[in-house]
N, CA, C and O atoms as a GROMACS GRO file, in nm:
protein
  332
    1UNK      N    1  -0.874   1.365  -5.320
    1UNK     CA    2  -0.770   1.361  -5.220
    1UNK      C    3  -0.701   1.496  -5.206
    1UNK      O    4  -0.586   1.511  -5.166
    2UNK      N    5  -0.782   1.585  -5.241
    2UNK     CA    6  -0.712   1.727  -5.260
    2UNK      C    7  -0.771   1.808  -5.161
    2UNK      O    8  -0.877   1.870  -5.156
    3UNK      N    9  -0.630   1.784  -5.042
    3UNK     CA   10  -0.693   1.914  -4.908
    3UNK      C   11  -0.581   2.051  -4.905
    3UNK      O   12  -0.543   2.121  -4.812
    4UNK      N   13  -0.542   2.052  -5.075
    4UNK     CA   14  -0.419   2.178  -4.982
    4UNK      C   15  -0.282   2.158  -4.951
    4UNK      O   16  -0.198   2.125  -5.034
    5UNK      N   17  -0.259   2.178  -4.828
    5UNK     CA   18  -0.143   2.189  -4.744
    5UNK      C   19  -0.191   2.050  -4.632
    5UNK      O   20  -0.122   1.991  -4.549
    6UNK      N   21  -0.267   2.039  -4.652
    6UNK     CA   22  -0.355   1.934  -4.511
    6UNK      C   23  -0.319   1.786  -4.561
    6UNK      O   24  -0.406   1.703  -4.588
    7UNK      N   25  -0.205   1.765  -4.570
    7UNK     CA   26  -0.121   1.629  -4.584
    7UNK      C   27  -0.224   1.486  -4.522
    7UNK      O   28  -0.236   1.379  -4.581
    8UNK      N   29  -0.288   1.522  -4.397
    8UNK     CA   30  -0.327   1.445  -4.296
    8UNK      C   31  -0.476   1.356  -4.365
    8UNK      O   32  -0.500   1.235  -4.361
    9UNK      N   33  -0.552   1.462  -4.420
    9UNK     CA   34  -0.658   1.468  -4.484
    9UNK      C   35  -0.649   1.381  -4.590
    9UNK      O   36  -0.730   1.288  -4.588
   10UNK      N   37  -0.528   1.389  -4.735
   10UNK     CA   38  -0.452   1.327  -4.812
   10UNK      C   39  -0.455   1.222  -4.737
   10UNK      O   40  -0.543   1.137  -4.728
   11UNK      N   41  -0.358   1.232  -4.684
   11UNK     CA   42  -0.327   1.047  -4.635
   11UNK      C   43  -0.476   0.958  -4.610
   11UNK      O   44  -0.506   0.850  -4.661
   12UNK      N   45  -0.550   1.038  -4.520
   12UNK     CA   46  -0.689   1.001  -4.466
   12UNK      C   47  -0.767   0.921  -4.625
   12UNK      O   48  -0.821   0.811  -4.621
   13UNK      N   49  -0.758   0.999  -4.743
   13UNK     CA   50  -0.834   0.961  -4.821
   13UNK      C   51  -0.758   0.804  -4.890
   13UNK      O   52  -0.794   0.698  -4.940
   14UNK      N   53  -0.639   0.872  -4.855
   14UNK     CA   54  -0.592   0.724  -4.967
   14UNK      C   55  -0.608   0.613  -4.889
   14UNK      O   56  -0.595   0.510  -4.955
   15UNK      N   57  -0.636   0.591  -4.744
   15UNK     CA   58  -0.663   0.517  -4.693
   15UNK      C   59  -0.810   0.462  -4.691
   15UNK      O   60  -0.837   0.343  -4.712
   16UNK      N   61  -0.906   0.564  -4.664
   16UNK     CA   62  -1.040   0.521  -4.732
   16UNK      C   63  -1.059   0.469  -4.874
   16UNK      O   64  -1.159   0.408  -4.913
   17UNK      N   65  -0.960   0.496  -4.941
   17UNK     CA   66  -0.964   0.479  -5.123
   17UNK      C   67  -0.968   0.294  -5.102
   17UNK      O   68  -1.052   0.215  -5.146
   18UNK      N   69  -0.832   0.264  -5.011
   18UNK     CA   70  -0.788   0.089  -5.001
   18UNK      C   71  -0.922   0.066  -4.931
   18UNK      O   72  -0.986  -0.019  -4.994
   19UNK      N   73  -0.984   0.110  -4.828
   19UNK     CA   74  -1.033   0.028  -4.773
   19UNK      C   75  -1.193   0.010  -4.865
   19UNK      O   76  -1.267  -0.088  -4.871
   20UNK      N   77  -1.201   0.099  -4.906
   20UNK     CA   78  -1.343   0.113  -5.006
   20UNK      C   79  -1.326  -0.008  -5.138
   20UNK      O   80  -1.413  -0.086  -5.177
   21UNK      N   81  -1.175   0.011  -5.193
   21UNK     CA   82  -1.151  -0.101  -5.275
   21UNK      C   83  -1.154  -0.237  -5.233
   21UNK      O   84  -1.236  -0.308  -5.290
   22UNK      N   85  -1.078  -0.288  -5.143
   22UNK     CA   86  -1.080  -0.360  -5.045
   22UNK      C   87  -1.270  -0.458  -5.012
   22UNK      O   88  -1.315  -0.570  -5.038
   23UNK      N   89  -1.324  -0.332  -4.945
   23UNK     CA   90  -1.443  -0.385  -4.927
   23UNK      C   91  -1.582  -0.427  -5.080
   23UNK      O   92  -1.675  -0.507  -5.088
   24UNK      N   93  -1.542  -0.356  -5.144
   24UNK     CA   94  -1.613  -0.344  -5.303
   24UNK      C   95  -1.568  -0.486  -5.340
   24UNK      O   96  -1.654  -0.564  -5.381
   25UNK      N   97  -1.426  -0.530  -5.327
   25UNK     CA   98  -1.379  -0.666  -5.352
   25UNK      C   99  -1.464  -0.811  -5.310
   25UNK      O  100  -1.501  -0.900  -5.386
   26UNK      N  101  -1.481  -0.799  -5.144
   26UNK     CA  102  -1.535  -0.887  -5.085
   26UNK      C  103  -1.666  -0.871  -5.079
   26UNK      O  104  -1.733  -0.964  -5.034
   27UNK      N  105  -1.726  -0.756  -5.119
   27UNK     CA  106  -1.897  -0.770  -5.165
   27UNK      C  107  -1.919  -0.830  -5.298
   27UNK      O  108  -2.030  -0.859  -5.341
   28UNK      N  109  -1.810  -0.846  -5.359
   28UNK     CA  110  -1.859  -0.871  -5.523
   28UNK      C  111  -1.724  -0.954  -5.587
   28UNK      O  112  -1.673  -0.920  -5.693
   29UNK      N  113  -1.675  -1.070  -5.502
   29UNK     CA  114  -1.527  -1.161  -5.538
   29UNK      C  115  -1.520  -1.226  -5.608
   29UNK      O  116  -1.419  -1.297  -5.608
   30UNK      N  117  -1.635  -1.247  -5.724
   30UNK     CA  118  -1.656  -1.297  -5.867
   30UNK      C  119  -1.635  -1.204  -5.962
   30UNK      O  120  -1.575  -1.217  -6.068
   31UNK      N  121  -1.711  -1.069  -5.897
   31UNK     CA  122  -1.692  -0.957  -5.983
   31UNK      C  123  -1.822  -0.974  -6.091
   31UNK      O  124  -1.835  -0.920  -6.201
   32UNK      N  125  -1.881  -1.035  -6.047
   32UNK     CA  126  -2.020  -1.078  -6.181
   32UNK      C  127  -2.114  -0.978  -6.169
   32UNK      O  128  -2.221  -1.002  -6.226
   33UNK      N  129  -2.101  -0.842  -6.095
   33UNK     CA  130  -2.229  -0.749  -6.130
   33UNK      C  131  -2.135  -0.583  -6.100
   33UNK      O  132  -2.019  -0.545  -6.080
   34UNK      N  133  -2.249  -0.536  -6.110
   34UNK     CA  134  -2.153  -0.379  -6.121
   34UNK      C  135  -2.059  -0.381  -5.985
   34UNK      O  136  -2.092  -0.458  -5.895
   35UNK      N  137  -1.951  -0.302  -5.971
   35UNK     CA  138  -1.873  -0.302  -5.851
   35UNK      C  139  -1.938  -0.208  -5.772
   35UNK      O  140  -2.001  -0.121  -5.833
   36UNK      N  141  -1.939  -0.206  -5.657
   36UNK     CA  142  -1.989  -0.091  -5.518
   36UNK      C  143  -1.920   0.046  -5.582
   36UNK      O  144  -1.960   0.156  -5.620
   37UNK      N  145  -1.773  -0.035  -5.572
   37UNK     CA  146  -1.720   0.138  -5.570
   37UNK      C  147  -1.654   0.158  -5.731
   37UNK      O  148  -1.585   0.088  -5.805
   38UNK      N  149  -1.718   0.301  -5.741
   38UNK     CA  150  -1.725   0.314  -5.896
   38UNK      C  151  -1.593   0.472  -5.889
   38UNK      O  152  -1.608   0.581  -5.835
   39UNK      N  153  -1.474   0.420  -5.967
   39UNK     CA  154  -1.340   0.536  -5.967
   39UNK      C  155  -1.432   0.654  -6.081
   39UNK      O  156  -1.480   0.642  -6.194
   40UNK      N  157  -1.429   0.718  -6.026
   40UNK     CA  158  -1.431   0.890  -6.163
   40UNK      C  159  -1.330   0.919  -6.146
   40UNK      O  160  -1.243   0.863  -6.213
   41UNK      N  161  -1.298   1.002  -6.066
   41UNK     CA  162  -1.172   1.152  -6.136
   41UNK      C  163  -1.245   1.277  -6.064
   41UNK      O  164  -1.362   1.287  -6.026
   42UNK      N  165  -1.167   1.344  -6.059
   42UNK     CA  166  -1.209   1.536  -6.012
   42UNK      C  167  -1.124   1.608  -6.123
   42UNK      O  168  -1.004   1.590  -6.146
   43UNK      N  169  -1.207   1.693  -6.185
   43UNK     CA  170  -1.158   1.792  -6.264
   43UNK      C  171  -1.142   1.930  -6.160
   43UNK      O  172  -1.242   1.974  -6.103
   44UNK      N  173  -1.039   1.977  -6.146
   44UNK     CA  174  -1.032   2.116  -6.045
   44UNK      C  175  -1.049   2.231  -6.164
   44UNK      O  176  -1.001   2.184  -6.267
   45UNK      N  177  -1.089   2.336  -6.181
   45UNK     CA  178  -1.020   2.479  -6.206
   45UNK      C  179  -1.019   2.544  -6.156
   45UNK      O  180  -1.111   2.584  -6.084
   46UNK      N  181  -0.854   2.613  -6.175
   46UNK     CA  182  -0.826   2.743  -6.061
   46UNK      C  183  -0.732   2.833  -6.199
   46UNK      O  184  -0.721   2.826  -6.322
   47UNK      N  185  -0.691   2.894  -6.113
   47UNK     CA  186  -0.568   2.974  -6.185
   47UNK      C  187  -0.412   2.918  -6.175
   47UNK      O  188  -0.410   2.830  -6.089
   48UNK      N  189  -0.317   2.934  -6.219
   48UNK     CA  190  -0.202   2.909  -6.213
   48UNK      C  191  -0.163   2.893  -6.082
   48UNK      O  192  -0.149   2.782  -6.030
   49UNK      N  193  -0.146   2.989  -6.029
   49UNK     CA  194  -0.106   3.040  -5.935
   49UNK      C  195  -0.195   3.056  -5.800
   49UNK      O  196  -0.167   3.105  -5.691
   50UNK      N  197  -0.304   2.999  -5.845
   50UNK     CA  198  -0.402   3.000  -5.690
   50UNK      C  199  -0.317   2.912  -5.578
   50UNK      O  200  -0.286   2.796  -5.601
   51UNK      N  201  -0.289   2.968  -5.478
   51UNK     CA  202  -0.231   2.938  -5.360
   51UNK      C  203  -0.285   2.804  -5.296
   51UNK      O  204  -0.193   2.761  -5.226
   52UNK      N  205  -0.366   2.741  -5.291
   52UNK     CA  206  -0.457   2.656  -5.275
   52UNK      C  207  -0.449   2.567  -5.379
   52UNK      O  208  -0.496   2.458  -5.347
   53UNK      N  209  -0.420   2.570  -5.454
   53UNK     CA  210  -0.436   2.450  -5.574
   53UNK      C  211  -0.269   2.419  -5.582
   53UNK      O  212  -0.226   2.304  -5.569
   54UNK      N  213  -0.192   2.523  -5.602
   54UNK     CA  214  -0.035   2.483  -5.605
   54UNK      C  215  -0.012   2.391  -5.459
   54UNK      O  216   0.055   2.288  -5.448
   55UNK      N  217  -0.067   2.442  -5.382
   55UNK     CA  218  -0.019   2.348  -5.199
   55UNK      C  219  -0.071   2.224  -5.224
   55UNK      O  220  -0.012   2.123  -5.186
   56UNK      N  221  -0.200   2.220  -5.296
   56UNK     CA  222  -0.283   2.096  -5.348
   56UNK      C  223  -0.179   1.961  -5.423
   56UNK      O  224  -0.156   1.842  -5.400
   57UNK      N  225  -0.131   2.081  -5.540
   57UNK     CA  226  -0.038   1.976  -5.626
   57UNK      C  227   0.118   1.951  -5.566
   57UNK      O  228   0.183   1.877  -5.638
   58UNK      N  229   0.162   1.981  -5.493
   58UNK     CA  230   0.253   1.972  -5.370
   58UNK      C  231   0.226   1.870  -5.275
   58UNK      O  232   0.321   1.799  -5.244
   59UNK      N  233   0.131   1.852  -5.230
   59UNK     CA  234   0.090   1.700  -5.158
   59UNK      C  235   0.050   1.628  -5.188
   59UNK      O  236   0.049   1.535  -5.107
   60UNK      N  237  -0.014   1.603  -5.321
   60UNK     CA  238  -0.085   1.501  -5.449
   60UNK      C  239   0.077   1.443  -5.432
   60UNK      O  240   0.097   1.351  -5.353
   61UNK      N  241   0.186   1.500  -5.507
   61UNK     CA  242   0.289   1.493  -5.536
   61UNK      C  243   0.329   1.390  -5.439
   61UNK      O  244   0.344   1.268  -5.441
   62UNK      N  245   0.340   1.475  -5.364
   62UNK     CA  246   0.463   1.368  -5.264
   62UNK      C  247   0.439   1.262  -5.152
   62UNK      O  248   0.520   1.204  -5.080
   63UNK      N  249   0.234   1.247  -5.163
   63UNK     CA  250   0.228   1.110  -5.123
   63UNK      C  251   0.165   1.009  -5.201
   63UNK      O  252   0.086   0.920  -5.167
   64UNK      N  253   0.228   1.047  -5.342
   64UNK     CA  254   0.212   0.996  -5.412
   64UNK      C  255   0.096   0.950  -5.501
   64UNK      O  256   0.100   0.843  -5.562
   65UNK      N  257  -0.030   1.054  -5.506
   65UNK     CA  258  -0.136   1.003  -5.576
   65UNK      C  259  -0.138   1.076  -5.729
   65UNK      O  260  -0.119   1.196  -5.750
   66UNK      N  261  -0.156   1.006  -5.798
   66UNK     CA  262  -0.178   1.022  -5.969
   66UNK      C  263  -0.232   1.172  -5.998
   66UNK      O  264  -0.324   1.206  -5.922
   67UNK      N  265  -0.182   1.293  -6.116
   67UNK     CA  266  -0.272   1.401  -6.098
   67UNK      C  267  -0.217   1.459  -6.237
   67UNK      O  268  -0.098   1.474  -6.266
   68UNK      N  269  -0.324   1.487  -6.311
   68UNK     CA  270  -0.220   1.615  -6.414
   68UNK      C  271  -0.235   1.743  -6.384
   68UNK      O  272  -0.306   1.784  -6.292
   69UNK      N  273  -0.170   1.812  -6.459
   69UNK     CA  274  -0.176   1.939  -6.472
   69UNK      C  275  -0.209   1.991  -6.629
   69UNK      O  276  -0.146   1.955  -6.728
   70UNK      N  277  -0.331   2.093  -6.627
   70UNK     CA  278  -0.332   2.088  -6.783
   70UNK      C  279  -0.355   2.236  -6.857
   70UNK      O  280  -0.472   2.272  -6.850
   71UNK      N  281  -0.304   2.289  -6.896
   71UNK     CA  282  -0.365   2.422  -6.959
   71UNK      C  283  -0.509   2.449  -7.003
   71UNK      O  284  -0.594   2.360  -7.005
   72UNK      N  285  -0.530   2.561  -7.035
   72UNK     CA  286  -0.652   2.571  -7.100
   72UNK      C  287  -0.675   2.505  -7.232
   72UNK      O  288  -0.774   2.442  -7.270
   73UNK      N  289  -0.526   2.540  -7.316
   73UNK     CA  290  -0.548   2.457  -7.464
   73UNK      C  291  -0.571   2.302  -7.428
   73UNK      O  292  -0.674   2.242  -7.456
   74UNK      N  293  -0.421   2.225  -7.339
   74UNK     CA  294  -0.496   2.108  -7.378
   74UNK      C  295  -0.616   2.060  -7.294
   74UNK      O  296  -0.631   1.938  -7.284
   75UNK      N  297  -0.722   2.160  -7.221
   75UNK     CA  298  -0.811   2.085  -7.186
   75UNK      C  299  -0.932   2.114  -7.278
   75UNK      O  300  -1.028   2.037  -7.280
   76UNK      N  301  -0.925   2.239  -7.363
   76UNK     CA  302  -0.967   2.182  -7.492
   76UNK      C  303  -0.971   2.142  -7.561
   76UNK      O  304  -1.063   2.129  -7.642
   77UNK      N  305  -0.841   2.092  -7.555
   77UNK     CA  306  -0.819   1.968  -7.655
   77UNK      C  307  -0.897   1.836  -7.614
   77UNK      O  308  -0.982   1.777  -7.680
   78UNK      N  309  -0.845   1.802  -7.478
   78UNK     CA  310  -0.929   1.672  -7.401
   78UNK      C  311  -1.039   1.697  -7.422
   78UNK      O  312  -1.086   1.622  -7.508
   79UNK      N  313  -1.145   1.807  -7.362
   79UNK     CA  314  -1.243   1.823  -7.362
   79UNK      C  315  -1.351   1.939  -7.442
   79UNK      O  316  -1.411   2.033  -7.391
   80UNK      N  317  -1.350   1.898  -7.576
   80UNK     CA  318  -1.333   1.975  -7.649
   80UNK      C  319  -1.510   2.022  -7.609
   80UNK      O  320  -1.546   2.035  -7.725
   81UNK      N  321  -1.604   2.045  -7.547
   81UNK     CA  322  -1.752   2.100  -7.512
   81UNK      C  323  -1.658   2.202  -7.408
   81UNK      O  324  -1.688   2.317  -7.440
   82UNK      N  325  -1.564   2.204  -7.306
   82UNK     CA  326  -1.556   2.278  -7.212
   82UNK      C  327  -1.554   2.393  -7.281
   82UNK      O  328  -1.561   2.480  -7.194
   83UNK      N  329  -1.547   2.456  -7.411
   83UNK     CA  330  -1.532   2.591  -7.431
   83UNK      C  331  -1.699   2.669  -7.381
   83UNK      O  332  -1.716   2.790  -7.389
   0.00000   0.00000   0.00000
């Protein structure tokens, strides 16, 4: 859901997000086999200060979708192969 400054795009996804959940529901409303739609995650790296990733976490922010922010240590910590 990460367009930047492009709020519109954001919104666009979280709306595909419901409707993908939504539909994954009514293909599978027992839930008795794998689900359609399968959640991962996006790992980004940038720099601190990349202009593009700060506008990023600025609209994550404020329409509200889930996001961390993590240093280098603790993402070696999380992910301790990324070295």
């Amino acid at each position: 859901m990460g367009y930047g400054a492009d709020e519109i795009y954001t919104r666009s996804a979280q709306r595909a997000l419901r409707l993908w959940l939504d539909f994954s529901e009514r293909v599978n409303p027992l839930q008795d086999r794998e689900p359609l739609f399968q959640r991962t995650g996006v790992l980004w790296l940038a720099h601190a200060d990349d202009p593009y990733a700060v506008k990023c976490a600025e609209t994550l922010a404020r329409t509200g979708v889930p996001f961390e922010r993590l240093t280098t240590a603790e993402l070696a910590r999380r992910i301790p192969d990324s070295n």
